[in-house]
C-alpha positions in Angstrom: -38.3 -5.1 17.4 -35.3 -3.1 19.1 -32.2 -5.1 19.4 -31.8 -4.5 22.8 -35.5 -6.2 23.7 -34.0 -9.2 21.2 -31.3 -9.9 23.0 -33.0 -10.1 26.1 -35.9 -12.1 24.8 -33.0 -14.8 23.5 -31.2 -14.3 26.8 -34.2 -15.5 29.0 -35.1 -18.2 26.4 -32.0 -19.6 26.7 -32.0 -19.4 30.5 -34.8 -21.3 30.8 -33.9 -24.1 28.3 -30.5 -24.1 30.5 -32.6 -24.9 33.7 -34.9 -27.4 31.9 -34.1 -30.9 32.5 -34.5 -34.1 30.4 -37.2 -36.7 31.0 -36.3 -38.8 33.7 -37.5 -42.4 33.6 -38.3 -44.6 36.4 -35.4 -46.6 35.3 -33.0 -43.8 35.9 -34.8 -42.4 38.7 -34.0 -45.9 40.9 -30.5 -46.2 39.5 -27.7 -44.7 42.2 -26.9 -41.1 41.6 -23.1 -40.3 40.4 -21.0 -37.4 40.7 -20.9 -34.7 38.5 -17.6 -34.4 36.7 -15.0 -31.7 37.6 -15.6 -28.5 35.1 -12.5 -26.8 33.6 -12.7 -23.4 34.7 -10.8 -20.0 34.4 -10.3 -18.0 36.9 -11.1 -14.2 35.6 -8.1 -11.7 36.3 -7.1 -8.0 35.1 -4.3 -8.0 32.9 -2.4 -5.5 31.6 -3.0 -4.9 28.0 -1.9 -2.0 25.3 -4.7 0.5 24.7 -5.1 0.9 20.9 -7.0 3.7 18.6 -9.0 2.7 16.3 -8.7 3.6 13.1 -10.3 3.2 9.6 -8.1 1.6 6.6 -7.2 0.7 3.4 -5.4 -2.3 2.0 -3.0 -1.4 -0.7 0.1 -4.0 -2.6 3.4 -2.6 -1.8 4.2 -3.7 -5.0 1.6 -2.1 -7.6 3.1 -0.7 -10.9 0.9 1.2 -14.1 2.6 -1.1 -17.4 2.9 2.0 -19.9 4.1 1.8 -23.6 7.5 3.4 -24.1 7.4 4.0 -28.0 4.3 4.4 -30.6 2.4 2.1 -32.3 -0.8 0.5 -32.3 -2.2 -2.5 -29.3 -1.3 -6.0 -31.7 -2.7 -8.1 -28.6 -3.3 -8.7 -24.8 -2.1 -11.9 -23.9 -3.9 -11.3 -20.0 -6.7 -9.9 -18.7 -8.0 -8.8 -15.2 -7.7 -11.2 -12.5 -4.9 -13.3 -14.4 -1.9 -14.0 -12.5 1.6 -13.5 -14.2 5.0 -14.4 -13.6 7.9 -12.4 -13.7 9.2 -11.0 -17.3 5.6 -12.0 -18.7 4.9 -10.3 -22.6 1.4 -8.9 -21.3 0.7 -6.4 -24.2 2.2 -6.6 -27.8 2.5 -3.6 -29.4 2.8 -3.8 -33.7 6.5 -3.8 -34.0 7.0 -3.3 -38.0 8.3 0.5 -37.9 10.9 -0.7 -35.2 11.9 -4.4 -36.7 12.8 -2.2 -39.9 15.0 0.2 -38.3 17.0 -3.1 -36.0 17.0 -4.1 -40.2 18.6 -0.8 -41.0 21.0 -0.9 -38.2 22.2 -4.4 -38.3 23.0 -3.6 -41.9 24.7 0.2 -40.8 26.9 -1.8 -38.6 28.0 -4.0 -41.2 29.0 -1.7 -43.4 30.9 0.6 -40.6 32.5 -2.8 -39.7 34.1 -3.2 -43.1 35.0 0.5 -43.8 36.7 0.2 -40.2 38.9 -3.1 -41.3 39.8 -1.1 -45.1 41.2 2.0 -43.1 43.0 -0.1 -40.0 44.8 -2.0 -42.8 45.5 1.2 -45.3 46.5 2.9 -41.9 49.0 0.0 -41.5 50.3 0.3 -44.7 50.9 4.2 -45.0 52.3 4.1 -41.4 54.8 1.2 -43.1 55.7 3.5 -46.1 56.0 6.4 -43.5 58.7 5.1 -41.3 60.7 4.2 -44.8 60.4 7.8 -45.6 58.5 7.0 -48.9 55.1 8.9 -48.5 55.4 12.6 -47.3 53.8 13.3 -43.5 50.3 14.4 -44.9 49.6 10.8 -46.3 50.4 9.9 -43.0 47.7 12.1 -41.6 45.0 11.2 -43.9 45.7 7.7 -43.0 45.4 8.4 -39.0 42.5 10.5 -39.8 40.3 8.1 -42.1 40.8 5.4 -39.6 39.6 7.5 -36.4 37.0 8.5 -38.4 36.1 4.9 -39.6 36.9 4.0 -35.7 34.1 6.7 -34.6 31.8 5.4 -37.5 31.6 2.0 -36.4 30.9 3.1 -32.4 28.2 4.7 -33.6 26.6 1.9 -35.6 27.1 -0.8 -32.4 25.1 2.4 -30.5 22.4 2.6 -33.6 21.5 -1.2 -33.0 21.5 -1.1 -29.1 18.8 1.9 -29.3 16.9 0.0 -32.7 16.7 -3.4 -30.3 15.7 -1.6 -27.2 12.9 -0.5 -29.4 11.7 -3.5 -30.6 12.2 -4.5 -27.2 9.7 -1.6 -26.3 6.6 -3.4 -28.2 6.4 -6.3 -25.7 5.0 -5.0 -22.5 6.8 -7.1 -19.9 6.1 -7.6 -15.9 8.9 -6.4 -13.2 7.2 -9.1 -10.7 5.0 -11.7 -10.3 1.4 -10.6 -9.5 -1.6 -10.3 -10.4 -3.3 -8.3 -12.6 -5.8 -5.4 -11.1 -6.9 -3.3 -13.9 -6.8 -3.5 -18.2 -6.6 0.5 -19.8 -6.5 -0.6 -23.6 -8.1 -2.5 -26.3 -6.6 -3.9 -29.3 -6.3 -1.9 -31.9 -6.0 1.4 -30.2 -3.0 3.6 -31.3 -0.8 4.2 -28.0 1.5 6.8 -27.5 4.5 7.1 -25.0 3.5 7.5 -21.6 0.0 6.2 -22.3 -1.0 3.2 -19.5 -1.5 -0.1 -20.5 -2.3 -2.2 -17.6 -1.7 -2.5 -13.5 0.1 -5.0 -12.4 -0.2 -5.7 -8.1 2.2 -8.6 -6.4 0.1 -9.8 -3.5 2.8 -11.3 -1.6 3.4 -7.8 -0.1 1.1 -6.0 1.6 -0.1 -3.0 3.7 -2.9 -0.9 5.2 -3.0 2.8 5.0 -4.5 5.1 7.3 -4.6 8.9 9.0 -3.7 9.6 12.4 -5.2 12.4 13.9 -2.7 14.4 15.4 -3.8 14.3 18.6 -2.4 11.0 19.4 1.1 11.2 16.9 3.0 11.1 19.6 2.1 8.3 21.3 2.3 6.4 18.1 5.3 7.3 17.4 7.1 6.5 20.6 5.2 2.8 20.7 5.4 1.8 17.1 3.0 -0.7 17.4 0.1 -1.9 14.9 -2.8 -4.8 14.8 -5.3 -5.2 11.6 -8.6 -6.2 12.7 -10.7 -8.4 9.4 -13.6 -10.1 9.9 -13.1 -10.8 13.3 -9.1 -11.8 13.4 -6.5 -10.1 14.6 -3.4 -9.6 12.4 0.0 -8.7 14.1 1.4 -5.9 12.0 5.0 -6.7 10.8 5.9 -3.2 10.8 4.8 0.3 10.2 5.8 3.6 8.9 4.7 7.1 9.8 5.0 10.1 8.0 6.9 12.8 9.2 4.8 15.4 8.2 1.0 16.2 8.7 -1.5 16.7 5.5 -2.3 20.4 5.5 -5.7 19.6 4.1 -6.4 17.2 7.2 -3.6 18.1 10.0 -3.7 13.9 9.8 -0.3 12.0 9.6 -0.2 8.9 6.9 1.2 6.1 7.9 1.5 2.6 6.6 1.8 -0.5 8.0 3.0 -3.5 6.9 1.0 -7.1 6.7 3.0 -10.2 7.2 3.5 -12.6 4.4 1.4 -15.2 5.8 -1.6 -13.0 6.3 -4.8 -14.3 4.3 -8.2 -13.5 3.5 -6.5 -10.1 2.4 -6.7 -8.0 -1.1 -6.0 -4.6 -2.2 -9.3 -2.0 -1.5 -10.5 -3.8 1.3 -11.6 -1.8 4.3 -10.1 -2.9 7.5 -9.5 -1.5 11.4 -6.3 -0.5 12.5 -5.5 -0.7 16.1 -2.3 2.1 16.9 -0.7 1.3 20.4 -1.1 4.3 22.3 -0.3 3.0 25.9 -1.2 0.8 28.2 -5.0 -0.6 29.6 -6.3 -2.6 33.0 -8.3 -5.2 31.1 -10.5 -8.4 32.0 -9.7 -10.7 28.9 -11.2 -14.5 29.2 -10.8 -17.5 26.5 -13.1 -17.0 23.4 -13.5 -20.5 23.8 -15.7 -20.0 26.7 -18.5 -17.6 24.5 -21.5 -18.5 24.3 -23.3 -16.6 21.1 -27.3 -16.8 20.5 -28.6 -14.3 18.0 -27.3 -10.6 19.4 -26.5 -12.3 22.7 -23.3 -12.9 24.6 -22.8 -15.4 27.7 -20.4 -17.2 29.8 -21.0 -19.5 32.1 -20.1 -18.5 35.6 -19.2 -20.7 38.4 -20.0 -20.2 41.9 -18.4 -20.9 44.8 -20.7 -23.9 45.6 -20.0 -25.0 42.5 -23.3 -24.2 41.2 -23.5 -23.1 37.5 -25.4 -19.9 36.1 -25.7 -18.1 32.2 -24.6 -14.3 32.2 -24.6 -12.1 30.0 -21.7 -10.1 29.2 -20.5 -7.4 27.1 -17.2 -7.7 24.5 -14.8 -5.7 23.5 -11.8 -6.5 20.7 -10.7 -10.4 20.4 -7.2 -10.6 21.6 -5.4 -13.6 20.0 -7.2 -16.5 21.7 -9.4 -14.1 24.2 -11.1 -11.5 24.1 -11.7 -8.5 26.1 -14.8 -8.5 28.6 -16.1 -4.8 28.9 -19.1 -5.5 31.6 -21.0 -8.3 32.9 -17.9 -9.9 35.0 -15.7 -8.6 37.8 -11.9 -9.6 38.6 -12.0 -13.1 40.7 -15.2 -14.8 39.5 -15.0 -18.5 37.8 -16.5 -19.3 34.3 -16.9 -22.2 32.8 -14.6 -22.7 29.6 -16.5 -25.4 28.2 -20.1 -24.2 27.3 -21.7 -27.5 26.6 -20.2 -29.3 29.7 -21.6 -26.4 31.5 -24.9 -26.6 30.1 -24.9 -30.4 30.9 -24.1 -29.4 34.7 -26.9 -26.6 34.5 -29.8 -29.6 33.5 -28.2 -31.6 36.6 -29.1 -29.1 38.6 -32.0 -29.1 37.6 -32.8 -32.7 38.0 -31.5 -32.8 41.3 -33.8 -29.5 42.5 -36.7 -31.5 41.2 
């Protein structure tokens, strides 16, 4: 069956359950009729709204970073897998660390030795220099002297350096994370034999972030001059906390990129997800009403409109994009009518009716 002949079908059905009444019993029939209750009603008027362009987009973390290994070795463990979330400074991946813990070894022990060769010439320097001013060594002693101890001096610089570089590289065989996140991806095993450069894991924070998308060039101009962004996600509307748009257009698609930002506080929201962004490109005459006031059967969509006897009828209308609490009306109602914003009070007033025709 075509979707168009279904929602009618349910919109007829529904029409005539609206104008069916409840049994009335003699009782009730003898007892003195009361009047209806007031209905709260909205009064339907155009309102100026921003016109938006629809777009198709992509949620990305602002913060996303490929973990690779920064010296040789071989994968010793994974402490985290994919979906794991991790704290700041975490040890993710432990890379064997025996080459490098021998050379800190080596260089702990270099700088001992420089330190003591340093003390012997400072204090033979100090002695010579002595003997010097007394005139009982000749100048080239001297020189010697001032030359061993620079030289000892240089030595031991060098050795402090040698154990900063060997504990940066044991340093390098525990994989650590810039932020907290969550882990999106896992590129090694144990055992495998890594290289510098190679990637480990990815590592997304999903406190921050964004949706990418293209602009056609056709409308640049107006984006850029209203900077304004909404995220439509299964059915909610997301103010955009900022956006940025790329100066440039992609030769490939004469599109510009931009990106816009997510608030903190937006949920229901992960990196890959397809989502609709709305640009601002001016302004619209709309007809927006409470979403409160829907009524949604099936494929259907009704309000409940309010003449100016009072009586109560079901149309049908046609939607366009939610805006915050309403939502746009595209056909169905005209500037000035009255709905209904309570559906099942209306529906009660609808089987009064009813009643009171029969």
């Amino acid at each position: 069956m075509r979707p168009a002949a279904t929602a009618a079908r349910v919109f007829v059905s529904l029409c005539v359950l609206a104008a069916v009444g409840t049994t009335v019993t003699e009782a009730a029939s003898d007892a003195p009729a009361t009047a209806p209750a007031a209905l709260a009603t909205f009064t339907v008027t155009s309102s100026i709204v921003p016109s938006e362009r629809l777009l198709d987009g992509t949620v990305e973390a602002i913060h996303q970073a490929t973990l690779s290994a920064q010296t040789a070795g071989r994968i010793a463990a994974i402490d985290f897998d994919v979906d794991d979330r991790v704290a700041v400074g975490t040890v993710i991946v432990r890379i064997r660390s025996t080459e490098q813990v021998a050379g800190l070894t080596q260089a702990q022990a270099a700088l001992k030795e420089a330190t003591a060769r340093e003390a012997e010439a400072q204090a033979n320097y100090r002695r010579i220099s002595d003997m010097y001013q007394r005139k009982v060594v000749a100048r080239a002693t001297f020189d010697e002297a001032t030359t061993a101890r620079d030289a000892a001096v240089a030595r031991l610089d060098a050795a402090r350096a040698g154990l900063d570089s060997a504990r940066e590289g044991v340093a390098y065989t525990e994989i650590r994370t810039p932020y907290a996140g969550v882990v999106t991806r896992k590129l090694t095993q144990v055992g495998e034999s890594v290289a510098p450069g190679t990637p480990l894991m990815v590592v997304a924070s999903l406190d921050a972030l964004r949706v990418v998308a293209e602009v056609p060039q056709s409308v640049v101009a107006q984006v850029r001059k209203a900077r304004e962004a909404v995220v439509y996600v299964d059915g909610r509307r997301v103010e955009a906390a900022g956006l940025t748009l790329y100066p440039s257009a992609r030769p490939e698609t004469n599109t510009f990129g931009i990106r816009v930002d997510l608030p903190r506080d937006a949920s229901g929201l992960a990196p890959g997800m397809f989502v609709k962004v709305g640009l601002v490109t001016g302004e619209s005459d709309l007809l927006l009403v409470p979403r409160s006031a829907l009524v949604e059967r099936s494929e259907m969509r009704a309000v409940y409109v309010v003449a100016p006897d009072g009586r109560v009828s079901l149309r049908q209308v046609r939607l366009g994009r939610p805006r915050g609490e309403s939502i746009e009306i595209l056909a169905g109602l005209v500037s000035g009518e009255t709905i209904a914003v309570n559906p099942a009070a209306a529906a009660a007033r609808i089987r009064q009716q009813a009643v009171a025709h029969d």
